[in-house]
VEXTIKOL-609631 format. One record per residue (C-alpha): x, y, z; residue number from 1. Coordinates in Angstrom, 3 decimals. Example, Ala and Ser with C-alpha at 12.3 -4.5 7.8 and 13.67 -1.06 7.14 Angstrom:
VEXTIKOL-609631
[pt [12.300; -4.500; 7.800]; 1]
[pt [13.670; -1.060; 7.140]; 2]
***
This chain:
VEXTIKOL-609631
[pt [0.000; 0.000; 0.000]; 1]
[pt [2.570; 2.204; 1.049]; 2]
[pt [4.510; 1.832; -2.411]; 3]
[pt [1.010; 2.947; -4.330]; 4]
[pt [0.273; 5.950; -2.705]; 5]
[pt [4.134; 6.896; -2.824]; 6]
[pt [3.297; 6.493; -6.220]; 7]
[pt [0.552; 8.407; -6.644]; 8]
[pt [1.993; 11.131; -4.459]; 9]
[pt [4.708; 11.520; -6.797]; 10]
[pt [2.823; 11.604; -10.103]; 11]
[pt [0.889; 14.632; -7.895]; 12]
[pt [4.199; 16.435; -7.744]; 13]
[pt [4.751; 16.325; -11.190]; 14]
[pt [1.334; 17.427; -11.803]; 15]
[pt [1.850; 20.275; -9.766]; 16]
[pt [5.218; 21.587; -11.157]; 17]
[pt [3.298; 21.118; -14.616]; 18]
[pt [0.053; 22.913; -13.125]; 19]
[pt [2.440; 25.376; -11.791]; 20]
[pt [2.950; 27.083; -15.258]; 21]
[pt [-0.629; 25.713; -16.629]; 22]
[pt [-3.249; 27.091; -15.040]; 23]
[pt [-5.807; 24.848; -15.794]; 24]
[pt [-3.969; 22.324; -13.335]; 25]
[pt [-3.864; 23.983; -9.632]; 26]
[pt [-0.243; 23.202; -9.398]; 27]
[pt [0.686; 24.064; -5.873]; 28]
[pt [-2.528; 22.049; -4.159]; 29]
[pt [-1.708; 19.017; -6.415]; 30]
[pt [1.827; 19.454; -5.313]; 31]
[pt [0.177; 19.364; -1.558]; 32]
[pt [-1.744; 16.518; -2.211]; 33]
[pt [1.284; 14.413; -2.662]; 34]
[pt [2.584; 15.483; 0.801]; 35]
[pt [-0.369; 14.464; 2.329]; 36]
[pt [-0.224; 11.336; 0.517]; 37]
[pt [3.136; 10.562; 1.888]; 38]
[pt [2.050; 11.041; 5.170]; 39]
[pt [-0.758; 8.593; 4.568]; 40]
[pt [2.000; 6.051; 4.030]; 41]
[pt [3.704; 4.091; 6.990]; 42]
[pt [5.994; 6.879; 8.180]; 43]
[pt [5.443; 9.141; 11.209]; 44]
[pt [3.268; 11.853; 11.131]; 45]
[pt [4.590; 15.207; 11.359]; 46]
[pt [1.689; 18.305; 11.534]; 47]
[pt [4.259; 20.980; 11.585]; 48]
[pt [4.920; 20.443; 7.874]; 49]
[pt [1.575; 20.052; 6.542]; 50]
[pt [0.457; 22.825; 8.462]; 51]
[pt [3.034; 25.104; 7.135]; 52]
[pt [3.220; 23.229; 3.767]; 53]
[pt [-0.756; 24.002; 3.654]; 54]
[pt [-0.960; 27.554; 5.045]; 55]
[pt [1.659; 28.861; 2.282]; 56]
[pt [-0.092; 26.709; -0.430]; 57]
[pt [-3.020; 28.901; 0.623]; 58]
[pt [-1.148; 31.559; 0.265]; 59]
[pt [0.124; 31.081; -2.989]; 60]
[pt [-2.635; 29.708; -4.320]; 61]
[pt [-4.187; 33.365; -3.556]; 62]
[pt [-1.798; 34.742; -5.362]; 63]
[pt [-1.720; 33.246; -8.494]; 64]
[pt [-5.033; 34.833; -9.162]; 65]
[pt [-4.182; 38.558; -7.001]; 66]
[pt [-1.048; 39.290; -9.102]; 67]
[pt [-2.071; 39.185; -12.823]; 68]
[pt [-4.408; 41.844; -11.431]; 69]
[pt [-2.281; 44.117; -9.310]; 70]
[pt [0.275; 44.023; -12.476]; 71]
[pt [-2.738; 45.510; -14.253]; 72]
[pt [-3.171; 48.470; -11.573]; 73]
[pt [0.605; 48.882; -11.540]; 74]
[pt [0.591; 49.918; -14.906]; 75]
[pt [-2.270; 52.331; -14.876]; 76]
[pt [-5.183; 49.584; -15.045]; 77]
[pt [-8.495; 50.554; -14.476]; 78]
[pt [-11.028; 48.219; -12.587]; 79]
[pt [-12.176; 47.548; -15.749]; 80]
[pt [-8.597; 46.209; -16.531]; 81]
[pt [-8.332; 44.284; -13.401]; 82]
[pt [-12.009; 42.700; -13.950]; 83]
[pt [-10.787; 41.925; -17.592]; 84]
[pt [-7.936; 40.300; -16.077]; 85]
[pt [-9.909; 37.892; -14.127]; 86]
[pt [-12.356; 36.841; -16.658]; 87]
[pt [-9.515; 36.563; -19.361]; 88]
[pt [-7.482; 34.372; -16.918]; 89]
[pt [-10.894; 32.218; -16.753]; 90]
[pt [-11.424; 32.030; -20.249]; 91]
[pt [-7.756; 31.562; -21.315]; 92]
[pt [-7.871; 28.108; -19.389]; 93]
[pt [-10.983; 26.697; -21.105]; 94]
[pt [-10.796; 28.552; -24.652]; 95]
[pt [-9.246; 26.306; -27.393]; 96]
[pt [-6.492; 28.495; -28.422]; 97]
[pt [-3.183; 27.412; -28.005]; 98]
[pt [-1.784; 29.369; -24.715]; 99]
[pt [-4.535; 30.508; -23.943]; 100]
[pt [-4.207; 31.290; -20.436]; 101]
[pt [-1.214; 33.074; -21.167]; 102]
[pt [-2.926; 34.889; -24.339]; 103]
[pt [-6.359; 35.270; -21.925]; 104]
[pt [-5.403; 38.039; -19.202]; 105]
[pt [-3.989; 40.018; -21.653]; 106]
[pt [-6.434; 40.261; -23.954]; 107]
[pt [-8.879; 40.706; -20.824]; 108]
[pt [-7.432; 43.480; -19.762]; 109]
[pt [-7.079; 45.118; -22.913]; 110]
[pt [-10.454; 44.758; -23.764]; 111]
[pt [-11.437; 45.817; -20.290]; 112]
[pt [-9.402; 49.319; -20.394]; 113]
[pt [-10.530; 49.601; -24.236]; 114]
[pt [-14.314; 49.860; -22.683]; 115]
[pt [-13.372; 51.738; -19.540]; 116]
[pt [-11.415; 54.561; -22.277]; 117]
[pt [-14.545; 54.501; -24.737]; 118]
[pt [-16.836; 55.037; -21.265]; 119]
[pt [-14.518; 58.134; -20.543]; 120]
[pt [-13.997; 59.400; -23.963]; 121]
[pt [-10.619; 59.800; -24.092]; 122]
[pt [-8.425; 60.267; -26.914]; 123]
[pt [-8.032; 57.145; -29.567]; 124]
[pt [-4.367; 57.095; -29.758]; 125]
[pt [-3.989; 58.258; -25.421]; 126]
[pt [-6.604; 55.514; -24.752]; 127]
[pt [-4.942; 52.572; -26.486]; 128]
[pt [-1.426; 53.250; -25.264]; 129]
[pt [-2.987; 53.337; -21.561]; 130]
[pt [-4.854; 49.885; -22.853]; 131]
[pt [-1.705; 48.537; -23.910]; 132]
[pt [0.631; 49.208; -20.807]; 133]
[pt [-2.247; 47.862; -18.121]; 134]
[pt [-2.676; 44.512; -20.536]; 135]
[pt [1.386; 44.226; -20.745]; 136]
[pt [1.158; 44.692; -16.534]; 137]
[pt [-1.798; 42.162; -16.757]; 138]
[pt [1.048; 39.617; -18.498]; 139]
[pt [4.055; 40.157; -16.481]; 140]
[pt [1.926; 40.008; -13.625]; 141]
[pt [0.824; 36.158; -15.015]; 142]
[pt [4.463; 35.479; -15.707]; 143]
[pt [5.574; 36.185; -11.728]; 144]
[pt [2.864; 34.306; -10.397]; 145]
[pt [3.873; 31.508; -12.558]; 146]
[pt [7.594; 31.689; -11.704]; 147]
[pt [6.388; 32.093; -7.623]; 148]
[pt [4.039; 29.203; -8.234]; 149]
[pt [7.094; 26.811; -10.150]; 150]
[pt [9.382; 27.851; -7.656]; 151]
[pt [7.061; 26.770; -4.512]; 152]
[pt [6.098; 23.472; -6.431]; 153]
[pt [9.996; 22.738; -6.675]; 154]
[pt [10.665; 23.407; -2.873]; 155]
[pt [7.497; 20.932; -2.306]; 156]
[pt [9.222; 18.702; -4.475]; 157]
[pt [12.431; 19.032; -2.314]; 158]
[pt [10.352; 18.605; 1.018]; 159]
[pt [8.699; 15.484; -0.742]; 160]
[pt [12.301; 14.047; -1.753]; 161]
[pt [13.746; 14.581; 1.461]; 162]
[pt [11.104; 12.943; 3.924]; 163]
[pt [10.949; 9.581; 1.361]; 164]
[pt [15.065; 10.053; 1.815]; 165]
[pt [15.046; 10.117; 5.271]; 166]
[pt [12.429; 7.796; 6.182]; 167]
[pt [13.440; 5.358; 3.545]; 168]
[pt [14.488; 2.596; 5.985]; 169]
[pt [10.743; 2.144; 7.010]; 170]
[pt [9.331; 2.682; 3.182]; 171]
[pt [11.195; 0.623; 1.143]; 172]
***
């Protein structure tokens, strides 16, 4: 039993490091799940690290979704922008375009300031630029959350690595 779900809790990892850069996987809670997996096996339980291990997936989980849209209102998003974010993000996962969740919170927020500028009747050629910038924020802002998000996975990966290593007198 103990070699399945050490099985299973690996293939998790791996399907969080890849959900870590796809969002339409939730990489770091599939990357949790194979903790907790591991500590459904034979060795001895320790709460400190899947209480810590959990709180900052929380965390980062959170984030994946808050910074795509605070990279927007760095760069002179409206709400609009920030709400086009969001529903591009959504869209960009289930939309059959290749990359789409990369290609969906930019287009979300460029749509979004293009109907916030038209709303406030600003200039054409003022109003796109402005469009432009917050939907460029909207990407880089996708791109950091991914890197956070791959980063974390890899240091669950680590912490997954090192308990089998060190408990691998009673596992194997």
């Amino acid at each position: 039993m103990d070699t399945l779900l050490l099985a299973f809790g690996f293939c998790l990892m791996i399907l969080g490091l890849v959900g870590s850069v796809v969002p339409a996987l939730p990489g770091p809670p599939l990357s949790w799940l194979g903790i907790v997996l591991l500590y459904l096996t034979s060795i001895p339980e320790n709460y400190w690290v899947l209480s810590i291990t959990f709180v900052l997936t929380a965390v980062i989980t959170v984030l994946d979704y808050v910074i795509p849209a605070k990279g927007t209102k760095y760069f002179g998003g409206s709400s609009y922008g920030v709400w086009g974010t969001n529903i591009g993000l959504v869209v960009g996962i289930f939309a059959p375009v290749p990359f789409g969740f990369v290609i969906g919170p930019f287009v979300g927020a460029l749509v979004g300031e293009l109907i916030w500028n038209s709303k406030n009747k600003h200039s054409h050629t003022e109003g796109n630029k402005r469009a432009l910038k917050a939907a460029t924020g909207s990407f880089l802002g996708f791109l950091v959350s991914s890197f956070f998000s791959f980063v974390f996975c890899v240091g669950l990966l680590g912490v997954w690595i090192g308990i089998v290593w060190n408990n691998r007198d009673i596992l194997f």
